[in-house]
Backbone as a printed PyTorch tensor [residue, N CA C, xyz], in Angstrom:
tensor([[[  0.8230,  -1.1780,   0.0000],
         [  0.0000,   0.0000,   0.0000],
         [  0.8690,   1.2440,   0.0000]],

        [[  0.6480,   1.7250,  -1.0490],
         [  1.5620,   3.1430,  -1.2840],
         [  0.7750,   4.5120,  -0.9620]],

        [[  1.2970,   5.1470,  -0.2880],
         [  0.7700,   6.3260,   0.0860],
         [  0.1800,   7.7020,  -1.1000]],

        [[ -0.9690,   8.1010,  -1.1830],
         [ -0.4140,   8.7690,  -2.4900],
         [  0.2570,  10.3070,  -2.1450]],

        [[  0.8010,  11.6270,  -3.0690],
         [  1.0590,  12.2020,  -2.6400],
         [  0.5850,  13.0920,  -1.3930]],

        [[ -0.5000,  13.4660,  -1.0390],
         [ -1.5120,  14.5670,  -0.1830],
         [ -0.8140,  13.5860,   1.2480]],

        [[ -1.2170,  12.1810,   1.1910],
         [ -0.5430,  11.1080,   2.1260],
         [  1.1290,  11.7930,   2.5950]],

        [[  1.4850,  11.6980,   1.9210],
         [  3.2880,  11.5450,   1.5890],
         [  3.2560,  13.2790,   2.6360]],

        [[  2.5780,  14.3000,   1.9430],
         [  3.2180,  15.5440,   2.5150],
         [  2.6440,  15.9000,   3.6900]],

        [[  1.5560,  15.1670,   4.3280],
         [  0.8320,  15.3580,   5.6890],
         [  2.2560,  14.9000,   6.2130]],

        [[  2.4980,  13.1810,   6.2250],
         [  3.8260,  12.9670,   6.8060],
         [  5.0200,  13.5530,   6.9510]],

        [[  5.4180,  14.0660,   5.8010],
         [  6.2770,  14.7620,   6.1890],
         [  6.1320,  16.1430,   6.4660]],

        [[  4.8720,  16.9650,   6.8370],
         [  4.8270,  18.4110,   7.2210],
         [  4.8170,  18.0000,   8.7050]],

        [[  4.2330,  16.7510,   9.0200],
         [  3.7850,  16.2700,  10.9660],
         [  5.2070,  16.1540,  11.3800]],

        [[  6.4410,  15.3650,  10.7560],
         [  7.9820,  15.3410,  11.2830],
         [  8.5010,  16.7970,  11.2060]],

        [[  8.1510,  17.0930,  10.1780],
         [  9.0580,  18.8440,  10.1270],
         [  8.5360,  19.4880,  11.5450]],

        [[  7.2670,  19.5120,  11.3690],
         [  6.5870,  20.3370,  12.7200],
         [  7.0150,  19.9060,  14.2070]],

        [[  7.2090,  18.2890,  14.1890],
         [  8.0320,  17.8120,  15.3240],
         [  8.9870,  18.2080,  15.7180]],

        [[  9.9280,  17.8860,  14.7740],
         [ 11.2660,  18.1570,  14.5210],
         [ 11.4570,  20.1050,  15.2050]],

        [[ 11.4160,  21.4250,  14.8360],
         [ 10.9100,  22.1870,  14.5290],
         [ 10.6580,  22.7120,  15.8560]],

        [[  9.2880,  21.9140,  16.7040],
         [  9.2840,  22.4800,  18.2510],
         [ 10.0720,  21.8610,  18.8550]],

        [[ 10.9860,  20.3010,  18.6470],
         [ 11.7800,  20.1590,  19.6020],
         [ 12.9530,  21.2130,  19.2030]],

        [[ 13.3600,  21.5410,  18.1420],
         [ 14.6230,  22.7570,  18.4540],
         [ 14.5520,  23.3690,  19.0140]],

        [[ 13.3790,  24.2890,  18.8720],
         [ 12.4770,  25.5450,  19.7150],
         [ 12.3570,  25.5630,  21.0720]],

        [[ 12.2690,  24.6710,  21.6040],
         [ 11.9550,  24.1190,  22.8070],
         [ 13.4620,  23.7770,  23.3150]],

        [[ 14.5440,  23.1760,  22.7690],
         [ 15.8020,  23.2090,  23.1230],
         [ 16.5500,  24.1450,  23.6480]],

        [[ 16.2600,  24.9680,  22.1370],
         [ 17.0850,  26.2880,  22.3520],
         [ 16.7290,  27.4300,  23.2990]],

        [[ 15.0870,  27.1800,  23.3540],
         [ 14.4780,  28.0990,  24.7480],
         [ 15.3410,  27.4340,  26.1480]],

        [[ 15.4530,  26.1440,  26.1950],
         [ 16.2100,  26.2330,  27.1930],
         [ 17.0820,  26.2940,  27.7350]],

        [[ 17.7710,  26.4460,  26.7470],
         [ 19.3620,  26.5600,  26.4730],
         [ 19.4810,  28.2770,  26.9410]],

        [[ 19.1500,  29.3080,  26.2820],
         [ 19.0850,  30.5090,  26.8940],
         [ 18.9370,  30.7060,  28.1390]],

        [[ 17.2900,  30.1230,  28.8420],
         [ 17.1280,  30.6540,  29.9670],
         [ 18.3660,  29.7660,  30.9710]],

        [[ 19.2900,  28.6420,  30.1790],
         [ 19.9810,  28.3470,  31.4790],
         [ 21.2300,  29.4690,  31.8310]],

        [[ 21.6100,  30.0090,  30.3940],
         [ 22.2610,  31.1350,  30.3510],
         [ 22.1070,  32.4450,  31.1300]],

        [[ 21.0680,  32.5570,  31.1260],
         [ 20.0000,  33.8310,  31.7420],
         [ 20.5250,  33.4560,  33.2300]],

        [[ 20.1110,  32.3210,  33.3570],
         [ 20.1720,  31.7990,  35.3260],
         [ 21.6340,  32.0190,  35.6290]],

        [[ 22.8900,  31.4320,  34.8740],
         [ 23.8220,  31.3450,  35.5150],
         [ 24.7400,  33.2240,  35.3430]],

        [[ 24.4580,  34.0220,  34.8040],
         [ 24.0110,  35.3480,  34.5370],
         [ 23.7280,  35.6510,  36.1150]],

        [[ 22.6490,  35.6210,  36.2900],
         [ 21.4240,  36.1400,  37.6180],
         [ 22.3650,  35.5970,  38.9210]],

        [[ 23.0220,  34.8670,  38.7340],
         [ 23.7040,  33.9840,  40.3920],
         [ 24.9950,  34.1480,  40.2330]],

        [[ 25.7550,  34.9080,  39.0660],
         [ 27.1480,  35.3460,  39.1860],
         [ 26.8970,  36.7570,  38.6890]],

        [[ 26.8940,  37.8280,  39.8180],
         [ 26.8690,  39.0810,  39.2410],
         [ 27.9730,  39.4770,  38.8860]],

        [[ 28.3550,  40.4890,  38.3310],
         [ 29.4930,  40.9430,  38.1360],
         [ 29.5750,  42.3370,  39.0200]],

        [[ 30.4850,  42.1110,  39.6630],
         [ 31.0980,  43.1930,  40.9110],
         [ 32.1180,  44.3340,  40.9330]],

        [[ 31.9170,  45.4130,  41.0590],
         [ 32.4260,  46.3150,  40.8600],
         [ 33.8040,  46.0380,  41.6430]],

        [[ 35.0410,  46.9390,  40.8130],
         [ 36.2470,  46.3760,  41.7420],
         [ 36.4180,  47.3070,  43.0950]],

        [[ 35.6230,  48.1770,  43.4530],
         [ 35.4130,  48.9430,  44.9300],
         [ 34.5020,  47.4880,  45.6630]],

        [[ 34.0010,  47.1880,  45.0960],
         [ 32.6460,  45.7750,  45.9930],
         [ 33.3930,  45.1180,  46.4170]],

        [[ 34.5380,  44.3330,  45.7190],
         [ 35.2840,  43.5800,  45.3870],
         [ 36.3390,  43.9120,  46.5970]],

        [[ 36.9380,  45.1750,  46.8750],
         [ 37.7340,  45.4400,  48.1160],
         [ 37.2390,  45.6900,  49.0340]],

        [[ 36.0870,  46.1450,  48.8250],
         [ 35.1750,  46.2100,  50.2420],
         [ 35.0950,  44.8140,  50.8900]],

        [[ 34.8610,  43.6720,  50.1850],
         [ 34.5400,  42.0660,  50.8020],
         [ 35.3160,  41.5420,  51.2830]],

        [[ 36.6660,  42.3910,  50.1810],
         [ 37.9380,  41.2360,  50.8710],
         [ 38.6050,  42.3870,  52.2320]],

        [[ 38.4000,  43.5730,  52.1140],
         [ 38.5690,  44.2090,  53.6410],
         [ 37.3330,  43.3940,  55.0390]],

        [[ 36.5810,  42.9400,  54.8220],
         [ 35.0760,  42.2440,  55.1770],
         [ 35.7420,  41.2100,  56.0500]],

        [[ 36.5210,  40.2040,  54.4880],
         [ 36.5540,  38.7010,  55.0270],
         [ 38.0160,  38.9310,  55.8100]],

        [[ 39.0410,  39.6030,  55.6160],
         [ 39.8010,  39.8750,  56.4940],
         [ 39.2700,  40.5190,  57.7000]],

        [[ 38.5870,  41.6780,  58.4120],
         [ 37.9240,  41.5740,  59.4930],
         [ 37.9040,  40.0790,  60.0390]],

        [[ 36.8150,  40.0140,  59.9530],
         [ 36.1520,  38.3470,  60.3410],
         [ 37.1500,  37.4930,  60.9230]],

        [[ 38.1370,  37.4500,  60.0690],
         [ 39.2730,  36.2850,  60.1010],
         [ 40.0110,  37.0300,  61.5070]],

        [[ 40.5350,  38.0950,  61.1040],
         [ 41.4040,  38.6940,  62.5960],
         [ 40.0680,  38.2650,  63.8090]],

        [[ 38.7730,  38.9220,  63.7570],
         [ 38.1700,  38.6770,  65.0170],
         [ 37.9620,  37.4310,  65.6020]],

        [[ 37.7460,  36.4620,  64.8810],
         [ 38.1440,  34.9620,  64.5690],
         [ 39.2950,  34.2910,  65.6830]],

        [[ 40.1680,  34.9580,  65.2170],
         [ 41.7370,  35.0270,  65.7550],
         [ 41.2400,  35.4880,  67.2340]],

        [[ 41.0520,  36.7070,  67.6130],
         [ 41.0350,  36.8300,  69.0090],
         [ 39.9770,  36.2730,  69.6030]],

        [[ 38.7220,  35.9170,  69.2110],
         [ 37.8920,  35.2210,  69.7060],
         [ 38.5570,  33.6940,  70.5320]],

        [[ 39.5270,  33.1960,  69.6430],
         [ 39.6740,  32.6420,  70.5490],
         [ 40.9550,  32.4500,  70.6370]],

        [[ 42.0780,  33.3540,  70.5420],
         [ 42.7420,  33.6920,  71.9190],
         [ 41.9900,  33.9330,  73.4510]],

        [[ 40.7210,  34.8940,  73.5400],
         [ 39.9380,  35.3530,  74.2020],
         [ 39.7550,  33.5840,  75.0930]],

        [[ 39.7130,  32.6010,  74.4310],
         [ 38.7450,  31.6280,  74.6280],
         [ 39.8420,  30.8700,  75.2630]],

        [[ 41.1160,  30.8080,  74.8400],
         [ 42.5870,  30.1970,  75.5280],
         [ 42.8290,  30.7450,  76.6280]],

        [[ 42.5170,  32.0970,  76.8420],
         [ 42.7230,  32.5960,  77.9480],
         [ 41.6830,  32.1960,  79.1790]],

        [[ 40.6050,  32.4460,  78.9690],
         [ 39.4780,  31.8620,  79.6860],
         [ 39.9030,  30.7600,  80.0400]],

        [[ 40.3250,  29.9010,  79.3250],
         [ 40.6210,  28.3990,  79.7350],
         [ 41.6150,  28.4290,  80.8320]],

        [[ 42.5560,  28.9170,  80.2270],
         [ 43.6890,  28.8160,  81.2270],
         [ 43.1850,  29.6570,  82.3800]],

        [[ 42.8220,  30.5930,  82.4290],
         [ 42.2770,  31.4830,  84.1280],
         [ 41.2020,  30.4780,  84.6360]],

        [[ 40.6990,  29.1760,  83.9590],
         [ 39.6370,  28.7150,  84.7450],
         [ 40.9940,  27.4720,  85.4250]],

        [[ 41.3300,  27.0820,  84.6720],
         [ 42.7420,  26.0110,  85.1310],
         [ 43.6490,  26.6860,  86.4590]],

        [[ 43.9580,  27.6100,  86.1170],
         [ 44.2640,  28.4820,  87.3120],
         [ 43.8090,  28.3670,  88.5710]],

        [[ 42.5030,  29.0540,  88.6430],
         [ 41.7130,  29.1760,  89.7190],
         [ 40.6210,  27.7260,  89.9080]],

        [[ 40.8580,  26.7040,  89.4440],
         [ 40.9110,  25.3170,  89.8980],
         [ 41.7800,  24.3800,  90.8160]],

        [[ 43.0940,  25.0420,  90.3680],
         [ 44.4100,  24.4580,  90.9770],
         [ 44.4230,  24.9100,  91.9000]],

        [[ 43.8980,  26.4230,  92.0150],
         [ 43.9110,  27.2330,  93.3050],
         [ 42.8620,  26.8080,  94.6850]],

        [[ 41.8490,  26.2950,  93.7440],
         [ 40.6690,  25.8170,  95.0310],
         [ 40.6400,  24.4320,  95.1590]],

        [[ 41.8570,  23.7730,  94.7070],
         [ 41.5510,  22.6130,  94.8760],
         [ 40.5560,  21.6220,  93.8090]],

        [[ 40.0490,  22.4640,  93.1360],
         [ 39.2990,  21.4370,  92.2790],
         [ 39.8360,  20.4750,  91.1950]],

        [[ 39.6830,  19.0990,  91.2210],
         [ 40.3040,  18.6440,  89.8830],
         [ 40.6280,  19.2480,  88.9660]],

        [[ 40.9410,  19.4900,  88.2250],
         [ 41.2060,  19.4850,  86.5990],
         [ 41.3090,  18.2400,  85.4410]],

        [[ 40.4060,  17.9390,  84.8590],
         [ 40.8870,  16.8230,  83.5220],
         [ 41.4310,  17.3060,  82.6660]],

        [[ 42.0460,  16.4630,  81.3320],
         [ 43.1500,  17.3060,  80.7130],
         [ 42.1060,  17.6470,  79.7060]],

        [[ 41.0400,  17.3130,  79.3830],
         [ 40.0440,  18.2230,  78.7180],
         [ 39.7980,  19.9120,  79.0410]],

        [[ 39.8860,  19.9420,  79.9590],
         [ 39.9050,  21.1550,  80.7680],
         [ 38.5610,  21.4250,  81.8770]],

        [[ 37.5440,  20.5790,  81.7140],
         [ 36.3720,  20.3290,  82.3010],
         [ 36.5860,  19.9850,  83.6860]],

        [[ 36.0170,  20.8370,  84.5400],
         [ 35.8330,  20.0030,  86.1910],
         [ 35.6150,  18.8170,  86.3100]],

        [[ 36.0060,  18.0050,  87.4310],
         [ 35.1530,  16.5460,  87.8130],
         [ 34.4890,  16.8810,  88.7570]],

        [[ 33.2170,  16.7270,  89.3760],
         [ 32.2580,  16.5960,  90.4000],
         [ 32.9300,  15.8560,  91.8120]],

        [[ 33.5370,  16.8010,  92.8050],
         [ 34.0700,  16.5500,  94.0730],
         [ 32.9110,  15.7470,  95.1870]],

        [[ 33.4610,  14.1560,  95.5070],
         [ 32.6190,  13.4020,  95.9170],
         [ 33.2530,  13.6700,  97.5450]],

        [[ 32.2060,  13.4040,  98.3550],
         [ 32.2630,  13.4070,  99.5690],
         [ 33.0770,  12.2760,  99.7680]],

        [[ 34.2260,  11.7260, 100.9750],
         [ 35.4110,  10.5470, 101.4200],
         [ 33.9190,   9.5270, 101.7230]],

        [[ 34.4500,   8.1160, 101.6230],
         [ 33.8050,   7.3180, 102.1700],
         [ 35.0350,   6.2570, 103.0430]],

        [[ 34.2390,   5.8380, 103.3620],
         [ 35.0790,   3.9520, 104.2540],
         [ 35.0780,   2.9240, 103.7350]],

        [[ 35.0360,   2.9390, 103.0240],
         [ 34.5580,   1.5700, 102.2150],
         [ 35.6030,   0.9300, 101.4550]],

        [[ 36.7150,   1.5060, 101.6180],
         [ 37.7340,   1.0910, 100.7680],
         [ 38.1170,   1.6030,  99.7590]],

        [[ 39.1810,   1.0050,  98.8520],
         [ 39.9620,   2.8300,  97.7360],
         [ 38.9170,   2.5160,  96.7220]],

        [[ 37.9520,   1.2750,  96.7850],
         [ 37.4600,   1.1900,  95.1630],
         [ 36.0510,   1.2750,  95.8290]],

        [[ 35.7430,   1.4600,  96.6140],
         [ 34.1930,   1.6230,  97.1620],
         [ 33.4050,   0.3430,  97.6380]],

        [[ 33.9880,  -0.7180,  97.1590],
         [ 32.9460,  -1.8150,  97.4850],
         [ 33.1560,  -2.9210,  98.5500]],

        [[ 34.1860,  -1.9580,  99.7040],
         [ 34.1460,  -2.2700, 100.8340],
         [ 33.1210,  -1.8130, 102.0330]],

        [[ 32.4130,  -2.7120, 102.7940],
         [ 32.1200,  -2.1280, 103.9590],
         [ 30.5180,  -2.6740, 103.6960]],

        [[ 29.1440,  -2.3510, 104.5630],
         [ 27.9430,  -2.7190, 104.7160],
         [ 27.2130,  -1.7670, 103.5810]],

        [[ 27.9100,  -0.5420, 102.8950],
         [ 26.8690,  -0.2910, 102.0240],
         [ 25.6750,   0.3510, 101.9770]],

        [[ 25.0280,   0.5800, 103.2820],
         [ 23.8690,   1.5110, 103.3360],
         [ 23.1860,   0.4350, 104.1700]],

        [[ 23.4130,  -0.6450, 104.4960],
         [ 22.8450,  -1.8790, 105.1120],
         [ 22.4220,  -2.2020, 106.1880]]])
């Protein structure tokens, strides 16, 4: 069964037309990805540009003394631990000072509460 012509050019006007919106449709998205990566990388003036990096230097120095600030603290709490007697772990954290018992050096001497 042979198609006759009117046959023949429906077919091929329905592929052209296919054909045709998928480019259309490609190339639309091909732009707007252009457009997007555009919109999320601005371009920055070179005053913006020294302003940020004067910014991120800030930050970084306060950074820096924050915790020097925070070494020091540590050590004045280590200090005035040693001074009152309180443990020290080498974490730097207190231990919870238990009242002496009798019971022996490991505790599980003696009646126990009994």
């Amino acid at each position: 069964m042979l198609m006759n012509d009117a046959g023949q050019a429906i077919a091929v006007l329905g592929v052209c037309a296919a054909v045709a919106i998928s480019v259309v449709s490609i190339g639309r998205a091909y732009v707007s990805s252009i457009e997007a990566r555009r919109k999320t990388r601005p371009d920055l003036s070179p005053d913006v540009q020294d302003r940020m990096t004067r910014i991120e230097q800030a930050v970084d120095a306060i950074a820096l003394e924050v915790e020097r600030m925070s070494e020091g603290q540590r050590f004045t709490t280590r200090l005035l631990a040693e001074r009152f007697g309180d443990p020290v772990r080498v974490d730097g954290s207190t231990s919870v000072a238990r009242p002496p018992n009798d019971h022996g050096a490991n505790g599980s001497g003696g009646t126990h509460g009994r």
